[in-house]
C-alpha positions as CSV (number, residue, x, y, z in Angstrom):
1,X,158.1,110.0,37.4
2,X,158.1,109.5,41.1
3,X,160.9,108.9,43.2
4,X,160.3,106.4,46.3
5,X,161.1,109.1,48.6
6,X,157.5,110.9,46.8
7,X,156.3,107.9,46.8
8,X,157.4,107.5,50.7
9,X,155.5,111.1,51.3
10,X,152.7,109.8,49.9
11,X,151.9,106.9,51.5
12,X,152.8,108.7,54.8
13,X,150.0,111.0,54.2
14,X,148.0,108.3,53.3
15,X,148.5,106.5,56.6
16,X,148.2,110.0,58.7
17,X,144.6,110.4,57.1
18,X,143.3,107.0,57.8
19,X,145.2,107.5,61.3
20,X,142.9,110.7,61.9
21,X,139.4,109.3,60.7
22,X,140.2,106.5,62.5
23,X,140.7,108.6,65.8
24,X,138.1,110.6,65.0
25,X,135.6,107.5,64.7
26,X,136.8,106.5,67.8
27,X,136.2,110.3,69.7
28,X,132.7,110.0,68.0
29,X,131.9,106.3,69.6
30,X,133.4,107.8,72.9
31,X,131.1,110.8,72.4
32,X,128.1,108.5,72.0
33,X,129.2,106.6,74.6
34,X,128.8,109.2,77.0
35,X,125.7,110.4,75.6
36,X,123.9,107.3,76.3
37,X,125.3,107.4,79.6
38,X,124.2,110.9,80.5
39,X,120.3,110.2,79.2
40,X,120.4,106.8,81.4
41,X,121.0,108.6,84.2
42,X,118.9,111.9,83.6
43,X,115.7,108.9,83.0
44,X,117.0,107.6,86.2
45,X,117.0,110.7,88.2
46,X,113.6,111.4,86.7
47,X,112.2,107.3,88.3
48,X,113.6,108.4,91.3
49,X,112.2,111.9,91.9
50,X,108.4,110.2,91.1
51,X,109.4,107.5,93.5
52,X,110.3,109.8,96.1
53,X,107.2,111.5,95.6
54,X,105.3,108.3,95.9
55,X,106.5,107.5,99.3
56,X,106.1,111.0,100.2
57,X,102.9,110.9,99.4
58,X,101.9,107.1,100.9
59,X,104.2,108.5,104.4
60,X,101.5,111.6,104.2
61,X,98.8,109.4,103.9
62,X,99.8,107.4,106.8
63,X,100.4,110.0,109.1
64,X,96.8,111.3,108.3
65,X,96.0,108.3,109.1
66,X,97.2,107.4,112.1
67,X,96.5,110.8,113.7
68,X,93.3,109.6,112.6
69,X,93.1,106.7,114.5
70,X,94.5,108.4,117.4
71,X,91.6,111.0,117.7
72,X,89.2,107.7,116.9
73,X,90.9,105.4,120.0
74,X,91.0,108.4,122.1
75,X,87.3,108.7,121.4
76,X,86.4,105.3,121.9
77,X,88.6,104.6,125.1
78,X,86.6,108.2,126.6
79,X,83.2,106.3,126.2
80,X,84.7,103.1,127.0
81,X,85.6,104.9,130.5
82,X,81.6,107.1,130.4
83,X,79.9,103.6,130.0
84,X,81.7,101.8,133.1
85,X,81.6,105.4,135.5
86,X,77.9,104.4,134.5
87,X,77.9,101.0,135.0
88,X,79.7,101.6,139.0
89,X,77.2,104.2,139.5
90,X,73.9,102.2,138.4
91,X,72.7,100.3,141.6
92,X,73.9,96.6,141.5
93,X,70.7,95.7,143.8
94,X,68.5,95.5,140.5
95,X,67.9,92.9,139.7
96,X,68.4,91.3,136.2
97,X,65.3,90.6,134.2
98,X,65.1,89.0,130.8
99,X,63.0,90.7,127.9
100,X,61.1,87.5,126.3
101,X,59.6,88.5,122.7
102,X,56.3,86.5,122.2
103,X,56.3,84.3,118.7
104,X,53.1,84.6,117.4
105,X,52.5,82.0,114.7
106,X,49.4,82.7,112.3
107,X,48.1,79.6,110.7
108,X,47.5,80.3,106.9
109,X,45.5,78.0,105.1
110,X,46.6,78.1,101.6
């Protein structure tokens, strides 16, 4: 029959191929591992290239904006500055006179 040292061999080959599938479980959990990793962070890089676009786009919409306001405070302060040249060049000798609007009641008999 078998002799131990056979029997020796084959339990040492035994133990070397549960030794490998064991390693190579453990390569394919690392593998996974990693390949969890890398689509985490590819979905992350994608979040963060629409938020920069966001607040590129809200930053544009602000500068439009205030450029906006600008021209439209530049414009008001320039007839703010027309009305009072008008005001100091209107004689101040005239005198102020109230506009009174007549009420006229009609009587409705009903």
């Amino acid at each position: 029959m078998f002799s131990p040292l056979d029997i020796l061999y084959i339990v040492l080959a035994f133990c070397v191929l549960w030794f490998t599938a064991a390693l190579f479980w453990l390569l394919w959990q690392i593998a996974m591992i990693f390949r969890n990793i890398n689509t985490a962070v590819s979905e992350l890089r994608e979040k963060l290239i629409k938020i920069e676009e966001a607040i590129t786009f809200i930053r544009g919409k602000f500068d439009h904006a205030s450029s906006m306001l600008t021209m439209l405070v530049s414009g008001v302060g320039k007839v703010v500055d027309y009305a009072m040249e008008k005001r100091r060049e209107a004689p101040s000798s005239k005198p102020f006179k109230a506009k009174h609007k007549k009420i006229v009641q009609e009587d409705s008999d009903e």
